[in-house]
C-alpha positions as CSV (number, residue, x, y, z in Angstrom):
1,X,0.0,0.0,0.0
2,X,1.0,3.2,-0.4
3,X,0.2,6.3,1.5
4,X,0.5,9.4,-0.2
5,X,0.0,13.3,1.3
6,X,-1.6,15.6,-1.4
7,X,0.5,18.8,-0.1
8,X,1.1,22.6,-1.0
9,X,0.6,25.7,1.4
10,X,-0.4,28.2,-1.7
11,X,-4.2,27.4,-2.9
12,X,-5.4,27.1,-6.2
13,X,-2.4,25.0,-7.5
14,X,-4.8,22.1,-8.5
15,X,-3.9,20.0,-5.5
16,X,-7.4,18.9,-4.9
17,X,-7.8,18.1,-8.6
18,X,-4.5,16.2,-8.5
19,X,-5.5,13.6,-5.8
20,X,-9.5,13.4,-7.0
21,X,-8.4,12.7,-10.6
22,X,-5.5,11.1,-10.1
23,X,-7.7,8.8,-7.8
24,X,-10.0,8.1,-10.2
25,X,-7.0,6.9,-12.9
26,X,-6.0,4.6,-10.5
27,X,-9.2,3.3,-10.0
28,X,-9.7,2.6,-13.2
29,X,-6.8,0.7,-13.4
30,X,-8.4,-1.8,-10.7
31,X,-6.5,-0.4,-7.9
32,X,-8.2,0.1,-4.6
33,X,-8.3,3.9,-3.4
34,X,-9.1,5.7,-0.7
35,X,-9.5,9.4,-0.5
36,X,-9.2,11.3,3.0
37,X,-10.4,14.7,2.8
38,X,-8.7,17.1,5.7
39,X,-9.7,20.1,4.0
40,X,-12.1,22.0,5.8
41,X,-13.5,23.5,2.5
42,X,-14.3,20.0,1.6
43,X,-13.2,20.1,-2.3
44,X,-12.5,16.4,-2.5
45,X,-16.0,15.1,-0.9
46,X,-17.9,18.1,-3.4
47,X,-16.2,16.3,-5.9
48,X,-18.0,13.0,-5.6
49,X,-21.7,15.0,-5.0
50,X,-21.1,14.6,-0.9
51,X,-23.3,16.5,0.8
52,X,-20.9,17.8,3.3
53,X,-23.9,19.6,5.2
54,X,-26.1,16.3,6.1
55,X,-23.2,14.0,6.6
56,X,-23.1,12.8,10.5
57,X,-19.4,11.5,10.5
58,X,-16.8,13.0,8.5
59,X,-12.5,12.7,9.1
60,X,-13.6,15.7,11.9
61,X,-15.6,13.0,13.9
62,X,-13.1,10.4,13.1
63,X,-10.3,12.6,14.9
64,X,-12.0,13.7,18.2
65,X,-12.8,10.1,18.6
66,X,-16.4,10.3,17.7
67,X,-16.4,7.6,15.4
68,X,-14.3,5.0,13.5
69,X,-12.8,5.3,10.4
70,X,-15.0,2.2,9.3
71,X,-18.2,4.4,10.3
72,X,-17.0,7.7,8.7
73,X,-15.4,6.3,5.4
74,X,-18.1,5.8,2.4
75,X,-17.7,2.4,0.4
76,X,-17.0,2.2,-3.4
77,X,-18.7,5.7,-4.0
78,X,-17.3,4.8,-7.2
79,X,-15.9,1.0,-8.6
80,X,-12.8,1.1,-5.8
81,X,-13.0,4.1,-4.8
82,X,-13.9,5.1,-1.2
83,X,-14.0,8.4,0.7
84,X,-13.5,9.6,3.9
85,X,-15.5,12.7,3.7
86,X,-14.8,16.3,5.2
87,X,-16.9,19.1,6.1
88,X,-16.5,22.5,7.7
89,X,-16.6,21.2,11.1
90,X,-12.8,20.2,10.5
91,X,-11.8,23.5,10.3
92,X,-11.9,23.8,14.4
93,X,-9.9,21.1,14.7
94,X,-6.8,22.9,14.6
95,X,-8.0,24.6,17.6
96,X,-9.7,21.5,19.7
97,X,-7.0,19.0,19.7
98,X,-4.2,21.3,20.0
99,X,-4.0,19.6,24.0
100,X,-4.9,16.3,22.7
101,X,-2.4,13.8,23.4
102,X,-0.4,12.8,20.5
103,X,-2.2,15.1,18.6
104,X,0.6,15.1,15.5
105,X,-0.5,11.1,15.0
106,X,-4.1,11.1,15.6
107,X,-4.9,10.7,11.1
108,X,-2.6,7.6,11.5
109,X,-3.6,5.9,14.8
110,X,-7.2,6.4,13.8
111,X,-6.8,5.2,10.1
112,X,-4.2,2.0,10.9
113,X,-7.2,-0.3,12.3
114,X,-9.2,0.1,9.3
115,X,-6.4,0.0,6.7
116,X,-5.0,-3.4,9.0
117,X,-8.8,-4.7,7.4
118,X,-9.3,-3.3,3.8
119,X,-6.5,-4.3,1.5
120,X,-6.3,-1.0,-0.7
121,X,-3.3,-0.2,-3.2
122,X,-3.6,3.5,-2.4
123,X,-4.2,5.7,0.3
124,X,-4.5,9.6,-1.0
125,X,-4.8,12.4,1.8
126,X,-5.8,15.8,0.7
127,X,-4.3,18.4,2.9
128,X,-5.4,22.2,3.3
129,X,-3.3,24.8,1.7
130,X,-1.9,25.1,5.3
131,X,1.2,23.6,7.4
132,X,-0.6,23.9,10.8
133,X,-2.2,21.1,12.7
134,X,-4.1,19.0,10.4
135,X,-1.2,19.0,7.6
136,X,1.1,17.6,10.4
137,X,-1.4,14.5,10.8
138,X,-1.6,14.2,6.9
139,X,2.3,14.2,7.0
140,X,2.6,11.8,10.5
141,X,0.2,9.4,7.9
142,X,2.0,8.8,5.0
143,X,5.4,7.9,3.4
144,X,5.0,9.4,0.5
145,X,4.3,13.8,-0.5
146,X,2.9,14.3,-4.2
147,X,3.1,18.6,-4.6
148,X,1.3,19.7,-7.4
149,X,3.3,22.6,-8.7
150,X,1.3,25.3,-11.1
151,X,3.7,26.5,-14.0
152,X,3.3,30.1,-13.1
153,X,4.7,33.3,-11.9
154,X,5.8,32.8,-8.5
155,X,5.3,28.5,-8.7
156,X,8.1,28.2,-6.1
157,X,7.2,30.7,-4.1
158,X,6.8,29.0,-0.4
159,X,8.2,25.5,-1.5
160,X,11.4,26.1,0.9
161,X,9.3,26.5,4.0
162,X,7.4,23.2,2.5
163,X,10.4,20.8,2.2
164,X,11.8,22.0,5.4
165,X,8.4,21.0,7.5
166,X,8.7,17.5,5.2
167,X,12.3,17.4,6.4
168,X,11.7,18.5,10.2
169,X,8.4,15.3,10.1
170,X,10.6,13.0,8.6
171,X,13.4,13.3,11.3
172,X,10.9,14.0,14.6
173,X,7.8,12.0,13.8
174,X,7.9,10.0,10.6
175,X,11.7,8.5,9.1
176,X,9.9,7.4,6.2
177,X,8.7,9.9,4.7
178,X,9.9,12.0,1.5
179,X,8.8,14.1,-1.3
180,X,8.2,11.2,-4.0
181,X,6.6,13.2,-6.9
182,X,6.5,17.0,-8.0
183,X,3.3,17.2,-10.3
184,X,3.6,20.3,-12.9
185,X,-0.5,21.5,-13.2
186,X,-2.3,24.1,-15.1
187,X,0.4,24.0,-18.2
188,X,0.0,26.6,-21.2
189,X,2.1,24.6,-23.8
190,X,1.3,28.0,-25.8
191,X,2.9,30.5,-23.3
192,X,6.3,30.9,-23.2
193,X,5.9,31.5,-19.3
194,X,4.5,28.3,-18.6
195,X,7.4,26.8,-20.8
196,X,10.1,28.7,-18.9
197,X,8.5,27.7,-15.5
198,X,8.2,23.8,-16.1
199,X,11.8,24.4,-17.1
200,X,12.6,26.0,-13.6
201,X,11.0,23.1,-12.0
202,X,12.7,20.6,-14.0
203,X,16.0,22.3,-13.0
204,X,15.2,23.0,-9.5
205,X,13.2,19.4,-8.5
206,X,15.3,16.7,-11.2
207,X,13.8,13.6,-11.5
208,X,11.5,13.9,-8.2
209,X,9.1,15.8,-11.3
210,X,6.4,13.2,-13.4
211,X,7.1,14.1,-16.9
212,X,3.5,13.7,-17.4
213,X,2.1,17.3,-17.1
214,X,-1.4,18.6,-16.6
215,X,-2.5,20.9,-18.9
216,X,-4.8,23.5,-18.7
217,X,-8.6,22.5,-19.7
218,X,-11.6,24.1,-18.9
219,X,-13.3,20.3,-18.1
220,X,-11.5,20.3,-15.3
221,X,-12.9,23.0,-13.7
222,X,-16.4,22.1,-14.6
223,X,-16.2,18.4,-13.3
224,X,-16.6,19.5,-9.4
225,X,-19.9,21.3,-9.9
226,X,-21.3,18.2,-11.7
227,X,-20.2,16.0,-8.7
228,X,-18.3,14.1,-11.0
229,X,-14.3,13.1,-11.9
230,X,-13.0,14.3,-15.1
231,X,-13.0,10.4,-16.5
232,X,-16.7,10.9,-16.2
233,X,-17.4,14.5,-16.7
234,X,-15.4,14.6,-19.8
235,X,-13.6,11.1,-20.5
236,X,-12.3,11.6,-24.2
237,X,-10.4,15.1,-22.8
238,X,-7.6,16.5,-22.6
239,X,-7.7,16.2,-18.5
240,X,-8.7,12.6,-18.8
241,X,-5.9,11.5,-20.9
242,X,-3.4,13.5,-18.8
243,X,-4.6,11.7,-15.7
244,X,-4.4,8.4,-17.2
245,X,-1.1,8.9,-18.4
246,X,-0.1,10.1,-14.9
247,X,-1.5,7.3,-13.4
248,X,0.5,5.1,-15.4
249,X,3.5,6.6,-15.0
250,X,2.8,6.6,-10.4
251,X,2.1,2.5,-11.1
252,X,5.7,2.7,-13.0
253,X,7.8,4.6,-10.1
């Protein structure tokens, strides 16, 4: 199995998109996902036409010890795909378990019982675009960080303070963790900008960056109001044949 944090402090960089999408490729391969949402805006659960406002247990529930991860998580909300859903109620976690013992490991002790029961292939965690509390659990969970990375002005902007939180995790709380993938998103093949930036990142991040990019495409966009994933929003797109390819190209590393 592997467990993978979705991670970048700067919103808007398609992070969401990344593990929804990329989810769904996976999926679609006949791998066995599941989706934890820890961001209080919920993106990830809108995606799949949750409604975050009637749901009773949510990852919020799941970390005060409310309920299990068993209770809280959705079954195959698509063909092996399941999500543990998120609503706003998350976003005063940061505040209510800042005295709760162990509070950096609570994502991992309460997920380990249910993971130790359901054999999945992947484990995608969808952080807010945040380093505070509830990124630290996301981190504490996993071994592996996937940063989408938008090819524009200012793209690096904020990633030293990233890799140094990744860095301080790894050696306090979690040795096996690391940076595993740098995903370019939102690429203009007709700008020269968005040419010069992928080249920055190339330069800057080595091999650490797929060399499948996701291009800019107005589907992908769309596909979150429809409550839908690109692959079924749109599946003969652009976005759908990015995120297949990228999908391929995870199962290869």
């Amino acid at each position: 199995m592997r467990a993978v944090a979705f991670m970048n402090q700067k919103g808007g960089v398609g992070k969401t998109t990344c593990a929804v999408n990329l989810g769904a490729a996976l999926a679609e391969a006949r791998r066995r996902v599941l989706l934890v949402d820890m961001d209080p805006q919920a993106n990830l659960s809108v995606h799949f036409n949750v409604d975050i406002h009637a749901i009773e247990r949510s990852t919020y529930t799941v970390l005060r010890g409310e309920s299990t991860a068993r209770e809280a998580v959705l079954p195959e909300v698509r063909e092996r795909l399941w999500v543990l859903p998120a609503n706003i109620d998350l976003s005063g976690a940061e505040i209510e378990l800042v005295s709760a013992v162990g509070r950096e490991s609570l994502l991992r002790d309460v997920l380990q019982p249910f993971l130790a029961e359901e054999p999945f292939d992947f484990v995608f965690v969808d952080c807010p675009p945040s380093l505070g509390l509830l990124s630290l659990n996301a981190l504490t969970a996993v071994e592996e960080v996937f940063i989408p990375l938008q090819t524009e002005y200012f793209a690096l902007q904020g990633m030293t303070r990233l890799l140094e939180v990744v860095e301080l995790i790894r050696a306090r709380l979690n040795p096996a963790l690391s940076v595993s993938a740098i995903i370019a998103t939102m690429f203009d093949p007709r700008t020269n900008l968005g040419r010069e930036v992928l080249e920055e990142i190339r330069k800057y991040f080595g091999k650490k960056v797929c060399r499948t990019i996701i291009r800019t495409n107005v589907t992908l966009a769309e596909a979150p109001s429809h409550g839908k994933t690109i692959l079924e929003y749109a599946p003969s797109s652009r976005g759908s044949e990015d995120f297949r390819k990228l999908a391929k190209e995870i199962l290869r590393r």
